[in-house]
Steps between C-alpha positions, in 0.01 A plus 500: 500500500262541222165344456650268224755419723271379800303330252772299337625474868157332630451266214870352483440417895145375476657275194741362743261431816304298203812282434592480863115369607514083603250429196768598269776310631279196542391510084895519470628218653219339390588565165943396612322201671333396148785532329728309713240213489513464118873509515524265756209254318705558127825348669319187658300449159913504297575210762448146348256344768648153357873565653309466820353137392803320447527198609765223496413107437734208562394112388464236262326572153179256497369584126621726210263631278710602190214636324374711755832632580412395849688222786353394852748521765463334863614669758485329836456804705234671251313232294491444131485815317506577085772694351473691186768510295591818258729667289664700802551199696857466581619142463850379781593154399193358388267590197132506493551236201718278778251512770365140556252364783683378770766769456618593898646846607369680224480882652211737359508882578145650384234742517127547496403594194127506384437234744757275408866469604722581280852394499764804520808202502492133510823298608636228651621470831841369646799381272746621724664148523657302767830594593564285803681796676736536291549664185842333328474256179663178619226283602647503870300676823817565666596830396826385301392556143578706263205741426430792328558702861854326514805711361805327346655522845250378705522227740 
C-alpha cells in the first residue's frame, strides 16, 4: 500500500475508535434522552388538565343569582357548592331561566375553571314515570290492556 493509503487507512480507523469511545455514546443518548423528554412534556401540556377535574353534583338549588349567571346547589354528600352558568352549558329539561330555590334533583356536571366550577351540563333528574309493572294504557295492573306492546291479536 502506499503512504496515502496507510494514511487515509489510519485516520478513517482512529475516526471510528473516536465514535466508538463511552463519552460519545453517553452525549448521544443524552441528546435522544432530551428529545424524548420534550416530546413527552409537549403531549401532556395538549391535554386539558380540566377533563381530569370533573366532577358531578346532585341536590336541591338553594339561591339563583340571575345576574351573576351563577346557582348554589346542595348536595348532601358534598356540601353547598356555586355553579357558574355559561354559554356552553348544555340545558336537559330545565333552563337556567326555570331554576328556582327549592328545585330537587337538579343534576350539575362541571369543571374547575379559574377557581370556580363551571357547569359543562345542568339537568334534571328522574322523569321516567311510574309504570306499576306494566306498560299497557287501560288503567288496569293486571296485564289485560291494550298497550302500545299489544298487537291486534293479542290476548
Amino acid at each position: 500500500m502506499t503512504a496515502a493509503g496507510d494514511n487515509l487507512n489510519r485516520t478513517f480507523a482512529f475516526d471510528w475508535q473516536a465514535l466508538a469511545s463511552p463519552a460519545v455514546k453517553f452525549q448521544h443518548m443524552k441528546k435522544l434522552l432530551s428529545i424524548a423528554l420534550a416530546a413527552v412534556a409537549a403531549l401532556i401540556a395538549g391535554v386539558p388538565a380540566a377533563s381530569a377535574a370533573t366532577r358531578e353534583y346532585e341536590g336541591t338549588v338553594v339561591s339563583v343569582n340571575r345576574d351573576n349567571r351563577t346557582f348554589r346547589l346542595r348536595d348532601s354528600e358534598r356540601g353547598t357548592v356555586t355553579i357558574r352558568v355559561t354559554r356552553n352549558t348544555r340545558f336537559e329539561r330545565v333552563t337556567f331561566s326555570s331554576l328556582r330555590s327549592g328545585q330537587s334533583n337538579i343534576e350539575a356536571t362541571v369543571r374547575r375553571s379559574n377557581g370556580r366550577w363551571v357547569a359543562l351540563e345542568v339537568e334534571r333528574s328522574g322523569g321516567g314515570g311510574d309504570h306499576n309493572g306494566s306498560d299497557d294504557d287501560s288503567g288496569r295492573d293486571d296485564g289485560r290492556g291494550r298497550g302500545s306492546d299489544d298487537g291486534p291479536n293479542h290476548d
